[in-house]
VMD Tcl script that draws the C-alpha trace (Angstrom):
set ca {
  {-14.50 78.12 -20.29}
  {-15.96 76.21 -17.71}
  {-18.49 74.64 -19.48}
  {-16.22 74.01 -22.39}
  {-13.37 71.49 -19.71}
  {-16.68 70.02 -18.65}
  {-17.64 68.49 -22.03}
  {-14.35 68.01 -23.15}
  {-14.08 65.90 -20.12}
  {-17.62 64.24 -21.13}
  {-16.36 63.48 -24.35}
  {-12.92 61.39 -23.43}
  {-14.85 59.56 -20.49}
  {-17.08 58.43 -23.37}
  {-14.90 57.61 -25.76}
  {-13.09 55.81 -23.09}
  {-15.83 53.37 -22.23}
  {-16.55 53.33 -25.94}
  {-13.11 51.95 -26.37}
  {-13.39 49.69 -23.81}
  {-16.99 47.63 -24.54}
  {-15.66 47.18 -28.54}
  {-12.64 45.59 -27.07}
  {-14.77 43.24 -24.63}
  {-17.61 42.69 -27.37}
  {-15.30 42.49 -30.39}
  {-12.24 40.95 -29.46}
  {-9.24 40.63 -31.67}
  {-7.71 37.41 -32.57}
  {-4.32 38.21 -30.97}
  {-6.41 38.70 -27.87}
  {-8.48 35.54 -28.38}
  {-5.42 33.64 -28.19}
  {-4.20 34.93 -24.73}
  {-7.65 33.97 -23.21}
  {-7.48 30.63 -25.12}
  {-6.09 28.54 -22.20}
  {-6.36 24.86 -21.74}
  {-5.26 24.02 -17.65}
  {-4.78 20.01 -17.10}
  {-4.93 18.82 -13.55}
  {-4.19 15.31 -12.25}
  {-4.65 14.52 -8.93}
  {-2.43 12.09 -7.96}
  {-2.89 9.35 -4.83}
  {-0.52 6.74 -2.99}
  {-1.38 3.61 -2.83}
  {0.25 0.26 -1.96}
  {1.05 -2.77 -4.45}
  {2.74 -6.01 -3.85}
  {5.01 -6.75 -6.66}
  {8.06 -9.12 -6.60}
  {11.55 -7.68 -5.82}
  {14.72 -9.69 -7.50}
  {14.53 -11.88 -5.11}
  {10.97 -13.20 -5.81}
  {9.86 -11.90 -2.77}
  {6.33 -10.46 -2.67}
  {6.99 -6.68 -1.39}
  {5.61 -4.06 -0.22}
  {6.35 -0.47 -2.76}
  {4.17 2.37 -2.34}
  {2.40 3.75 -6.00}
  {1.32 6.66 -7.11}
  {-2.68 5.84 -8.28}
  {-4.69 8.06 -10.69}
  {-7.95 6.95 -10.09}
  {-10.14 7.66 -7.16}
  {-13.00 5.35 -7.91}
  {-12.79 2.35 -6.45}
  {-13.57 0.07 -9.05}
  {-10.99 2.17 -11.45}
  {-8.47 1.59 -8.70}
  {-8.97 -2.11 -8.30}
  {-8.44 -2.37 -12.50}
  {-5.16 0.12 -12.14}
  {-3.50 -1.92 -9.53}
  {-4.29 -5.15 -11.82}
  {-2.67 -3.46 -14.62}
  {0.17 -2.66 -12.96}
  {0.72 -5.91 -11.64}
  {0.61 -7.17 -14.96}
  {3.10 -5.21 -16.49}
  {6.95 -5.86 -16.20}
  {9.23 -3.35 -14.39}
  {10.45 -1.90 -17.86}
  {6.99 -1.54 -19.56}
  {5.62 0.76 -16.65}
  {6.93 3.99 -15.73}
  {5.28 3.44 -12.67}
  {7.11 0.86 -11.04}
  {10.63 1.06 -9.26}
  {13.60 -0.57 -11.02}
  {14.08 -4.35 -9.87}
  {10.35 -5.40 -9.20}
  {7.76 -6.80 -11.79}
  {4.32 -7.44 -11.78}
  {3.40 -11.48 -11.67}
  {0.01 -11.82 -13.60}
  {0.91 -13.39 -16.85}
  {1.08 -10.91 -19.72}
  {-2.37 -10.07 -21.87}
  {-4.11 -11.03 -19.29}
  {-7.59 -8.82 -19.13}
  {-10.38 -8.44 -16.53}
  {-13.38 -10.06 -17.99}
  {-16.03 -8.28 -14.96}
  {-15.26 -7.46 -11.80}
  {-18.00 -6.35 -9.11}
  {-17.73 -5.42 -5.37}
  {-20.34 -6.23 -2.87}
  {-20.25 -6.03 0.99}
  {-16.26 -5.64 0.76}
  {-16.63 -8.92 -1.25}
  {-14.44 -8.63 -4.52}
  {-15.47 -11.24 -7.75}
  {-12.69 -10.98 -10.86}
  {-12.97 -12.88 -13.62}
  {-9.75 -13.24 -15.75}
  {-9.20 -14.03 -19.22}
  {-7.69 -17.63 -20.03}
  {-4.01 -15.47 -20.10}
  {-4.12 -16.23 -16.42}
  {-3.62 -19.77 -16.37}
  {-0.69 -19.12 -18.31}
  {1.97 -18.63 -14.75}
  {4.52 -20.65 -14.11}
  {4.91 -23.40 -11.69}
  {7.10 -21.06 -9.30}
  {5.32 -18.04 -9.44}
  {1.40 -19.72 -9.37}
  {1.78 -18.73 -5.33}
  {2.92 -15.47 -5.88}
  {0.99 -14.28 -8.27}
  {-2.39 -15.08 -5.63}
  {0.05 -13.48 -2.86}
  {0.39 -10.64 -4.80}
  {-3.34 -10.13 -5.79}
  {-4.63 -10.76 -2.34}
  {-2.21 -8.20 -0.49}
  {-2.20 -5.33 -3.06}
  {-6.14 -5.58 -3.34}
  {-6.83 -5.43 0.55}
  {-4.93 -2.94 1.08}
  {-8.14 -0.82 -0.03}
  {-10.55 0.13 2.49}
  {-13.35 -1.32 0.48}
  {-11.90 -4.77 -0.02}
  {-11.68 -7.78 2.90}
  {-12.24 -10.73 0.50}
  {-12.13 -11.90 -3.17}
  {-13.17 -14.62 -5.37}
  {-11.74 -15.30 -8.92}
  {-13.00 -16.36 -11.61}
  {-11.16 -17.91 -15.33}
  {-13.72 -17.33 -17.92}
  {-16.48 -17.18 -15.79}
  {-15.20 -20.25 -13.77}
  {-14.25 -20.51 -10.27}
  {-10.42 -20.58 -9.90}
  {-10.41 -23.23 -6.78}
  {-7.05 -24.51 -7.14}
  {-3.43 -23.93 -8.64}
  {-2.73 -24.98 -12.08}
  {0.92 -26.43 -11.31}
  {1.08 -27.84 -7.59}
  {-3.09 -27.99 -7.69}
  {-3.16 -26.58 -3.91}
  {-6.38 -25.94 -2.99}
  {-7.37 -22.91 -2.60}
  {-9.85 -21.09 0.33}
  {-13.54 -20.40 -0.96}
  {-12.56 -16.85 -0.08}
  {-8.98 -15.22 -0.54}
  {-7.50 -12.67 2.35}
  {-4.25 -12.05 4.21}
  {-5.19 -15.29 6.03}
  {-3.44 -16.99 2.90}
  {-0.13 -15.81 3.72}
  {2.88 -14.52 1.80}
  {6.95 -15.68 1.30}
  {5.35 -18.35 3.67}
  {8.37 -19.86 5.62}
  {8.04 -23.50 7.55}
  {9.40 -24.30 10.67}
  {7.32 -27.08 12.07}
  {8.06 -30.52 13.77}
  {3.86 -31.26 13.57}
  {0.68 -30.90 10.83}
  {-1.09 -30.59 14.10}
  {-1.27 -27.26 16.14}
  {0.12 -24.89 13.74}
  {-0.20 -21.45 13.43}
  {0.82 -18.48 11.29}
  {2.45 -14.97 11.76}
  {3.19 -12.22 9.27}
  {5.86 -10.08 10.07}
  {7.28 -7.31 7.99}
  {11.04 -6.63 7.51}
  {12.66 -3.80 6.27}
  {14.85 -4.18 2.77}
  {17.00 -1.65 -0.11}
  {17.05 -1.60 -3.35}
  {19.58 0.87 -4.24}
  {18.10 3.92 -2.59}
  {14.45 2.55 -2.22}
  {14.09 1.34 1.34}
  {10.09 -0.72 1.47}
  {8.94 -3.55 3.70}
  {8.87 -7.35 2.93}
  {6.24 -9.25 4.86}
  {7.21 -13.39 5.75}
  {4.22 -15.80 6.83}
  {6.13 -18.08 9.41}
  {4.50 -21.40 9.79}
  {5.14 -22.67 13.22}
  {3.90 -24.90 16.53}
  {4.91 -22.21 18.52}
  {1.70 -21.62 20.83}
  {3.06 -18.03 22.65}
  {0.79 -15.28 21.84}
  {1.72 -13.74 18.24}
  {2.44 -10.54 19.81}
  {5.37 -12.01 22.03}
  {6.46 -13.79 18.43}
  {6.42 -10.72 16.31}
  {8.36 -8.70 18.70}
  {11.27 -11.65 19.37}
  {11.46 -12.85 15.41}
  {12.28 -8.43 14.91}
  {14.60 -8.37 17.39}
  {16.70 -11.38 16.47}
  {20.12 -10.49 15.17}
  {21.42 -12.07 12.66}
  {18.66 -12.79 10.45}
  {19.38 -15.27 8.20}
  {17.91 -13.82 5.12}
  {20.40 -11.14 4.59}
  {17.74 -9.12 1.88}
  {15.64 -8.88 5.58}
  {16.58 -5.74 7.84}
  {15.20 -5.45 11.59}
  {15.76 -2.31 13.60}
  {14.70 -3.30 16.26}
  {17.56 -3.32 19.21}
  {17.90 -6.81 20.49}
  {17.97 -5.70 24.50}
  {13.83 -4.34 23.88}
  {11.42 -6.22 25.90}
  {7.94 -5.93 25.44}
  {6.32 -5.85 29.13}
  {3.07 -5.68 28.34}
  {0.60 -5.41 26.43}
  {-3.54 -5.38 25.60}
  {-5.25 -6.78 22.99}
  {-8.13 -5.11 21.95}
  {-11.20 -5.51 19.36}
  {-9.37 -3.16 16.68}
  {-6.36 -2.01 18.87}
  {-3.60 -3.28 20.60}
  {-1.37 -1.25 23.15}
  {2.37 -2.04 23.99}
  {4.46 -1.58 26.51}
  {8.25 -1.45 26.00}
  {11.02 -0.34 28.23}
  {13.75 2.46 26.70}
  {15.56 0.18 24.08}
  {12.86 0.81 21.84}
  {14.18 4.41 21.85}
  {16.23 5.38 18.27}
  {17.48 8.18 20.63}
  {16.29 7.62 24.41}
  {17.65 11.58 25.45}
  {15.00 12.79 23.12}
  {12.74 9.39 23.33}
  {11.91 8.73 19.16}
  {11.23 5.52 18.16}
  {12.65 5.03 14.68}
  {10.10 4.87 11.68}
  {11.06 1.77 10.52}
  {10.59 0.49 14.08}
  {6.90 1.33 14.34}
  {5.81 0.55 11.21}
  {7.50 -3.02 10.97}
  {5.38 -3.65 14.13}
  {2.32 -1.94 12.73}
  {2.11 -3.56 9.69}
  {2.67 -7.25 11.10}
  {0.18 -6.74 14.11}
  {-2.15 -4.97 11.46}
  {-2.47 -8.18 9.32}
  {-1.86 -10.95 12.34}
  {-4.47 -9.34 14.35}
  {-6.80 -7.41 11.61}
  {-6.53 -4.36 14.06}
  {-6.56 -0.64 13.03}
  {-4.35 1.25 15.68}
  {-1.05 0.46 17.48}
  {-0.43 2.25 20.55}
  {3.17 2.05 22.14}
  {3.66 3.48 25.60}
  {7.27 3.63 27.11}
  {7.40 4.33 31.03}
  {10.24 5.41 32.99}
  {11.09 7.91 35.76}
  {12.31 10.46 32.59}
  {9.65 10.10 30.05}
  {6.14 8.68 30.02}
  {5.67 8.23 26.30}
  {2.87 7.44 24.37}
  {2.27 7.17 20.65}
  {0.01 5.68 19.19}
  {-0.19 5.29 14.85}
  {-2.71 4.07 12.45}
  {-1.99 4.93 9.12}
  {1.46 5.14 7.10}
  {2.23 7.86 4.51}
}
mol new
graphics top color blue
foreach p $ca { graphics top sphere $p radius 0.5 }
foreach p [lrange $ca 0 end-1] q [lrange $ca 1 end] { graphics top cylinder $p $q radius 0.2 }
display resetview
């Protein structure tokens, strides 16, 4: 009897794992289909590009990128600055791209941060109000990559050395130092210098930055003019929005090779009882001491006989 439970047992364990290898081995096709699965994945990455807002104004909107090489990133951010606000799904309602339409990338290389593009004869074809822009526009969105600190264009294999409209020359190499929404107030040609200073501005719910190039003979250190020009109230461009309060005093500061360290008193406090400097706040004054300065860090420091705070930011999400 015994013997009899033991090889019945025998027999089902091996009919079992009989079972089981011709349904491994020999699948059906019902079961073929359930293993049949196709899993797309699409990593997504912000970036920055500056596109005009319906006020002209170069700005500042943050991008989703798909590519991760940088060369395919460079020719993504070119597209979508070629493409108008309706033709992309990418960008926000009320901004557009500025390069004339059709316009393709003949070759583009990247050496030693230095960027070369040469442009089909479709770029040639802006208009007299937008020539500045659209080299505004190309400049800030391209160096806002790592990899990028200067580029030269190219039409068709020639160098593009001045505007087609207002034939400005341009710099043998193109950076931030160009400017952008450049605004004059000067009572000399002689002794002038520039500041870049980035406001705050809506468009319906989307809140980005706008960043203004003033043109000046004002000879105080930029620092001292970046901090007064966000604290002004009113400001006569009523697009531009400061948060800064207007009682904050900068009382010191320290300029150093890729840093600079500031030191306010409390009314640079959103709240001072739980001593939080607003968002906006620190990165209008990141972003205009980033590109006036080409520094990496900003490190504000608030002293009183409360709080000693110190925070100090160098990237933005």
């Amino acid at each position: 009897m015994l013997k009899k439970g033991i090889i019945r047992r025998i027999t089902i364990s091996s009919l079992a794992l009989f079972i089981l290898l011709v349904t491994y081995f020999f699948p059906t096709k019902l079961e073929s289909k359930d293993y049949k699965q196709t899993l797309n994945y699409i990593e997504t990455q912000k970036g920055v590009v500056y596109l005009l807002n319906k006020e002209s104004y170069v700005s500042r909107v943050n991008m989703v990128l798909n590519n991760k090489e940088t060369l395919e990133k460079i020719k993504e951010i070119i597209n979508i600055l070629t493409l108008k606000s309706k033709e992309s799904a990418y960008i926000p309602d009320n901004f557009i791209g500025v390069i004339p339409v059709n316009t393709k990338i003949n070759n583009l290389t990247l050496e030693n941060k230095l960027l070369k593009i040469d442009f089909s004869k479709e770029f040639l074809n802006t208009t007299e109000k937008n020539e500045r822009k659209m080299i505004e526009s190309l400049i800030y969105s391209l160096t806002e990559l790592e990899e990028v600190d200067n580029i030269l264009i190219f039409v068709e294999g020639k160098g593009f050395t001045e505007l087609p409209f207002s034939k400005e020359k341009l710099p043998s190499l193109l950076n931030k130092d160009f400017g952008v929404n450049k605004i004059y107030d000067i009572d000399s040609i002689k002794n002038t210098s520039k500041t870049t200073i980035y406001y705050g501005s809506k468009e319906e719910d989307y809140f980005y930055y706008i960043p203004m190039t003033y043109v000046s003979n004002n000879s105080n250190e930029k620092v001292n003019i970046i901090i007064e020009k966000l604290k002004s109230s009113p400001i006569y461009e009523s697009n531009l929005i400061s948060f800064l309060h207007a009682n904050a005093e900068l009382t010191n500061y320290e300029i150093l090779e890729e840093e600079i360290k500031l030191s306010f008193n409390n009314y640079i406090f959103e709240d001072i009882q739980n001593a939080t400097i607003l968002e906006e706040v620190k990165y209008m004054i990141y972003l205009s001491l980033r590109d006036t300065y080409n520094i990496k860090q900003v490190e504000f420091i608030v002293n009183n006989e409360d709080k000693n705070v110190n925070l100090i930011i160098n990237t933005l999400e």
